[in-house]
C-alpha positions as protocol buffer text, in pm:
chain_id: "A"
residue {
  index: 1
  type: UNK
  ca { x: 8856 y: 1069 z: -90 }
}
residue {
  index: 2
  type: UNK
  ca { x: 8840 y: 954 z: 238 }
}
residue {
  index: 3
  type: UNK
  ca { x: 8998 y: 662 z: 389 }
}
residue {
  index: 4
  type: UNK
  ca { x: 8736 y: 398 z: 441 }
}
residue {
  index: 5
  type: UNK
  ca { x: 8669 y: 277 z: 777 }
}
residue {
  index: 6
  type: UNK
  ca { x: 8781 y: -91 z: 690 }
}
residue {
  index: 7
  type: UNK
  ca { x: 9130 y: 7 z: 591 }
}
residue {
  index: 8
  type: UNK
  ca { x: 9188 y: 228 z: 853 }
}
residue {
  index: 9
  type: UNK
  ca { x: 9088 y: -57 z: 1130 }
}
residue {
  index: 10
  type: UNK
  ca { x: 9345 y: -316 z: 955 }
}
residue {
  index: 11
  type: UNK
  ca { x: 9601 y: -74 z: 974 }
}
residue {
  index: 12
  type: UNK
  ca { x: 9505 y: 30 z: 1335 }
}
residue {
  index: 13
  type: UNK
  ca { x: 9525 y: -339 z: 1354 }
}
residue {
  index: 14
  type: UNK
  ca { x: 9852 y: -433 z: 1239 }
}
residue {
  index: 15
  type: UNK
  ca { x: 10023 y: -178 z: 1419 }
}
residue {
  index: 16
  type: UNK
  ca { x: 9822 y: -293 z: 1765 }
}
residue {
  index: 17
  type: UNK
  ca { x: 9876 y: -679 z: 1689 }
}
residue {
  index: 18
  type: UNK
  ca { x: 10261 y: -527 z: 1641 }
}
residue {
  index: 19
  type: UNK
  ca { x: 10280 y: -389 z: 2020 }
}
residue {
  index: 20
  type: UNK
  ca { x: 10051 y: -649 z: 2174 }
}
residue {
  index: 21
  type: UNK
  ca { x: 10323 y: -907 z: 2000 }
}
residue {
  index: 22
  type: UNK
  ca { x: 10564 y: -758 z: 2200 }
}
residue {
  index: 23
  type: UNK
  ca { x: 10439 y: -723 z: 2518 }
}
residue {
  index: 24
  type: UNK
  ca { x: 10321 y: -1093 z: 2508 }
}
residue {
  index: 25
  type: UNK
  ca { x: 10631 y: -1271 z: 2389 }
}
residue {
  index: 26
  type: UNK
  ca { x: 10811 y: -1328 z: 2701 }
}
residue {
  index: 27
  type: UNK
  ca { x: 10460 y: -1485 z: 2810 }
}
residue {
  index: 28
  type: UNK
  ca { x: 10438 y: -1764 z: 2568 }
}
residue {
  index: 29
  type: UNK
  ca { x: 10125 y: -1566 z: 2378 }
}
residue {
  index: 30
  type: UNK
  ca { x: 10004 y: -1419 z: 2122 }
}
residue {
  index: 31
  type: UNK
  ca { x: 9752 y: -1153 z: 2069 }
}
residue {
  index: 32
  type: UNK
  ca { x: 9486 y: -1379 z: 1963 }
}
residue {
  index: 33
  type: UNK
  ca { x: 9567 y: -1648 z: 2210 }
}
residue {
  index: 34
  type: UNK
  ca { x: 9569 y: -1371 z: 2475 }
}
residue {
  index: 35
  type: UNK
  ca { x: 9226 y: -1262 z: 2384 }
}
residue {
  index: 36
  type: UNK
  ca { x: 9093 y: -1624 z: 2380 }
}
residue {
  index: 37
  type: UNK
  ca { x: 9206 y: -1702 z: 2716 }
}
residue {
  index: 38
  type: UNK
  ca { x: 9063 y: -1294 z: 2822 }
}
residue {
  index: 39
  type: UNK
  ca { x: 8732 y: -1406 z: 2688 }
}
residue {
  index: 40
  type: UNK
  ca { x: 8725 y: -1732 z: 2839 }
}
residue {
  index: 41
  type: UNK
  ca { x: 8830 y: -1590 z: 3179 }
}
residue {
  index: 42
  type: UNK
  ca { x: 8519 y: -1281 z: 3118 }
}
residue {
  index: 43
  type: UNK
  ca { x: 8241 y: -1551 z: 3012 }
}
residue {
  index: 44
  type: UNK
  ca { x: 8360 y: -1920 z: 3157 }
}
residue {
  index: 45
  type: UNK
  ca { x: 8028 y: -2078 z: 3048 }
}
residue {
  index: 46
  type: UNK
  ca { x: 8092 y: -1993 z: 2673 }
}
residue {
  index: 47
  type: UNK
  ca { x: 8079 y: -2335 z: 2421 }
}
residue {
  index: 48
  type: UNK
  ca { x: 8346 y: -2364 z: 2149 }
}
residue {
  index: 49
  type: UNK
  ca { x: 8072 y: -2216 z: 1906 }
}
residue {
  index: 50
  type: UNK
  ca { x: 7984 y: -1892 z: 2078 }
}
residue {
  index: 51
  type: UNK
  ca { x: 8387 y: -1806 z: 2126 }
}
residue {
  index: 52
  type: UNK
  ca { x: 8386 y: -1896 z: 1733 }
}
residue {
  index: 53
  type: UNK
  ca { x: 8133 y: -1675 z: 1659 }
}
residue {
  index: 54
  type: UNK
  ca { x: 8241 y: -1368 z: 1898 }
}
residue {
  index: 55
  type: UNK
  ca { x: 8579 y: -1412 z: 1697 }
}
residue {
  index: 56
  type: UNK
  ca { x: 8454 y: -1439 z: 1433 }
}
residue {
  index: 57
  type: UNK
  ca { x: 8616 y: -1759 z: 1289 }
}
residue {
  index: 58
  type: UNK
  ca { x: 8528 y: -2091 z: 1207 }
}
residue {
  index: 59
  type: UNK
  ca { x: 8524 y: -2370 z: 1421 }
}
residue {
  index: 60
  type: UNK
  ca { x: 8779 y: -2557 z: 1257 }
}
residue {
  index: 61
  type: UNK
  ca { x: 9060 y: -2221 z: 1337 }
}
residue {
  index: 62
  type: UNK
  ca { x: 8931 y: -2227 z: 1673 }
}
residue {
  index: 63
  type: UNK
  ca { x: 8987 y: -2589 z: 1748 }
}
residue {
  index: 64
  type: UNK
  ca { x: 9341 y: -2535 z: 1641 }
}
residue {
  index: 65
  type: UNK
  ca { x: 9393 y: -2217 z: 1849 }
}
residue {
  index: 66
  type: UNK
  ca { x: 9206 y: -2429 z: 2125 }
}
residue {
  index: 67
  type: UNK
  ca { x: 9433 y: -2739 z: 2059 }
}
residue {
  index: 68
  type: UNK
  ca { x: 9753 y: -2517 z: 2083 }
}
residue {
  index: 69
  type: UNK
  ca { x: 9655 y: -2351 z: 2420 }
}
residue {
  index: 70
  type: UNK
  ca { x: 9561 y: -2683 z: 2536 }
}
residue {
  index: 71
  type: UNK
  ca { x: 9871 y: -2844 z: 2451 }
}
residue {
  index: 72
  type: UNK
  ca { x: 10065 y: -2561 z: 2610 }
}
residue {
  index: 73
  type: UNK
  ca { x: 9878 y: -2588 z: 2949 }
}
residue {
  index: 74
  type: UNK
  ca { x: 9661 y: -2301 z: 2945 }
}
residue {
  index: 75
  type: UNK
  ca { x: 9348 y: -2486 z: 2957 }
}
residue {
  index: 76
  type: UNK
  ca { x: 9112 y: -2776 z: 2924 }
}
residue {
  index: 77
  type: UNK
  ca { x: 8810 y: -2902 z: 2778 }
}
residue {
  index: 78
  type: UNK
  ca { x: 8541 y: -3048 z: 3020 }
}
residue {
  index: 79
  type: UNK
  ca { x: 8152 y: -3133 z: 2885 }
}
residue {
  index: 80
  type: UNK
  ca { x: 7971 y: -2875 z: 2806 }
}
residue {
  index: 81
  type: UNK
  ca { x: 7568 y: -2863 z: 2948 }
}
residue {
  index: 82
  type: UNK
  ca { x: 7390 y: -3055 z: 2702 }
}
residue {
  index: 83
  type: UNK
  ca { x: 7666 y: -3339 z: 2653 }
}
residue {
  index: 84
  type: UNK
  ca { x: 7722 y: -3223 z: 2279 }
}
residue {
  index: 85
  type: UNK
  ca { x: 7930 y: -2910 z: 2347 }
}
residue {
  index: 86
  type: UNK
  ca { x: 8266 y: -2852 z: 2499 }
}
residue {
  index: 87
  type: UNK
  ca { x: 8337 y: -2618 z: 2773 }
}
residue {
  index: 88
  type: UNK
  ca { x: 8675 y: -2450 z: 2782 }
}
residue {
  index: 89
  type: UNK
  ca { x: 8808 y: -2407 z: 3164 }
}
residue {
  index: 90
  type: UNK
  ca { x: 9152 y: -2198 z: 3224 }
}
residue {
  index: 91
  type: UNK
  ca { x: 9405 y: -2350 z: 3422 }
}
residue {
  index: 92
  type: UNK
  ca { x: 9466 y: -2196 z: 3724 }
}
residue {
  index: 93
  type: UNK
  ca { x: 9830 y: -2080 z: 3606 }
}
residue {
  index: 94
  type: UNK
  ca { x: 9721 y: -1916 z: 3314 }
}
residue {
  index: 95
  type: UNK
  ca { x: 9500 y: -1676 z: 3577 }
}
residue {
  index: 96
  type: UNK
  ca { x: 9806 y: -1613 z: 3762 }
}
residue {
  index: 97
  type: UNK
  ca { x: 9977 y: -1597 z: 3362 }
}
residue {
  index: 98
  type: UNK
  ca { x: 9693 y: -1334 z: 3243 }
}
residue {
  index: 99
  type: UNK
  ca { x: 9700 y: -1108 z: 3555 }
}
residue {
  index: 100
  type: UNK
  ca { x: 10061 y: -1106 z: 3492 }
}
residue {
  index: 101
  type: UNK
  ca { x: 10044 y: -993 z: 3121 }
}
residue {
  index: 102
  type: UNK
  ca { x: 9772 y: -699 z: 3227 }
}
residue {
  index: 103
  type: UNK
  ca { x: 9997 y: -462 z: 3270 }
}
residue {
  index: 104
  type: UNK
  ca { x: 10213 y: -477 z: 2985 }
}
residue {
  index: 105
  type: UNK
  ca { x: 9906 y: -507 z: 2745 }
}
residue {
  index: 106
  type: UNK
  ca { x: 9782 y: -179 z: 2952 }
}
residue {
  index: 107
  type: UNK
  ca { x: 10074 y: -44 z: 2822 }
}
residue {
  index: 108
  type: UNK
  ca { x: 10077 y: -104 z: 2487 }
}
residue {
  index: 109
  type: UNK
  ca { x: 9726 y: 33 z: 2484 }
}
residue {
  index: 110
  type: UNK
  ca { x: 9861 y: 343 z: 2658 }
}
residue {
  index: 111
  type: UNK
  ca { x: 10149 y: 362 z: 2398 }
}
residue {
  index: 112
  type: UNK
  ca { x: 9849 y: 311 z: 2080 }
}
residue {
  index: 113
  type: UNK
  ca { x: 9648 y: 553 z: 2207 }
}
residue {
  index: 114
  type: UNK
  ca { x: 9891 y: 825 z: 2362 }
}
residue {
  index: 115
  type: UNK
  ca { x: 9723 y: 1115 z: 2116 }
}
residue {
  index: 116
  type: UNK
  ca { x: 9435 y: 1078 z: 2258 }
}
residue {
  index: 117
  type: UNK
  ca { x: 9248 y: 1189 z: 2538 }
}
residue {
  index: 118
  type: UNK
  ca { x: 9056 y: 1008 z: 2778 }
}
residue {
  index: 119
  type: UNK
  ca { x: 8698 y: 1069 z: 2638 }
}
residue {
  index: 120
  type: UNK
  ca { x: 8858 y: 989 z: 2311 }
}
residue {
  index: 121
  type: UNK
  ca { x: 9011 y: 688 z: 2417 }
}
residue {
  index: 122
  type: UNK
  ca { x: 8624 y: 519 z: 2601 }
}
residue {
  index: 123
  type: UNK
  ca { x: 8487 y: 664 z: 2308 }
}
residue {
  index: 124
  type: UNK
  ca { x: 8695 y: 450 z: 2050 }
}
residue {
  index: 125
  type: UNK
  ca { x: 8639 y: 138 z: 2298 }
}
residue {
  index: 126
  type: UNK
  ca { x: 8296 y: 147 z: 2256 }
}
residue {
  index: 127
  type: UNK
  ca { x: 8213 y: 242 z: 1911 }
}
residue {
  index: 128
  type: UNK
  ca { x: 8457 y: -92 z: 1854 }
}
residue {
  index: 129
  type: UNK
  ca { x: 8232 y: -281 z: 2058 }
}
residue {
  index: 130
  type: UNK
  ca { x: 7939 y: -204 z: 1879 }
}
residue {
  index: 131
  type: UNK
  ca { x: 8120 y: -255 z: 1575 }
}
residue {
  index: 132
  type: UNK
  ca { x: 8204 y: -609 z: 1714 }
}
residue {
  index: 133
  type: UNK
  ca { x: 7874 y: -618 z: 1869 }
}
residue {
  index: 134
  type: UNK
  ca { x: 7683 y: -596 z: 1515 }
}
residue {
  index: 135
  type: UNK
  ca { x: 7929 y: -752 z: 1291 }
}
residue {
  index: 136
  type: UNK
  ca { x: 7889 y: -1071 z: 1508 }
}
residue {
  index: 137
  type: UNK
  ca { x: 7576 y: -1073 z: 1600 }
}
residue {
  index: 138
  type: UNK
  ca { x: 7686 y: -1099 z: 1958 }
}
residue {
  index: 139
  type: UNK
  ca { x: 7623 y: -833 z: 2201 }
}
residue {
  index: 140
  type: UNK
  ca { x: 7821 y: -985 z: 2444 }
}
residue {
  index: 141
  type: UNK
  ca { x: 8050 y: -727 z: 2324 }
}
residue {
  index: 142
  type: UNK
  ca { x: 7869 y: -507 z: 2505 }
}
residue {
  index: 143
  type: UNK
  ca { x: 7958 y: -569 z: 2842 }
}
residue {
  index: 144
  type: UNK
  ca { x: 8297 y: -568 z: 2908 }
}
């Protein structure tokens, strides 16, 4: 029998969460904080409910995610377009604070994917992002 695909990508995942972890201690982060913030800084304009959705969490675990970055300086809310929604803005430290951390999470991506080659390594990136793409209904995926 083969392996199916979901348990090999939450093994892939634990042992990526494991070396992102690392690399983003001495910033304060964590790998899901650090993709927040990386998403935020890619699509500014995006409400509280499309970051949910691209996540692929509730709203409730996003508001505390949200809450904690908040309270830690790494952002703010302002009004969102239409009054009703909340826009998320990055501080400007935590753009100085995520160009720092690029490197190091470079790294660990070099160090996750050191068996493969090149090709190999675009070609994983984007099947994942049409994975992402089609599991959340968001093809924002798509274009980063």
């Amino acid at each position: 029998m083969k392996p199916p695909i979901p348990y090999l990508l939450a093994y892939a995942h634990t042992l990526a969460s494991r070396q992102a972890a690392e690399r983003l201690r001495r910033f304060g982060l964590t790998a899901r904080q650090f993709g927040v913030l990386v998403h935020l800084q890619l699509e500014p304009e995006l409400t509280m409910s499309e970051l949910a959705r691209q996540f692929g969490v509730s709203r409730q675990s996003l508001h505390e995610m949200v809450g904690e970055l908040e309270d830690a300086g790494h952002l703010y809310r302002v009004p969102g377009a239409t009054g009703r929604t909340v826009r998320l803005v990055l501080t400007e430290g935590t753009e100085r604070l995520l160009a720092a951390a690029e490197g190091p999470m470079m790294r660990a991506e070099h160090d996750l994917v050191a068996g493969l080659t090149a090709r190999e390594t675009e070609a994983l990136r984007s099947l994942l992002q049409k994975l992402l793409a089609q599991a959340t209904d968001d093809e924002s995926w798509l274009n980063y």
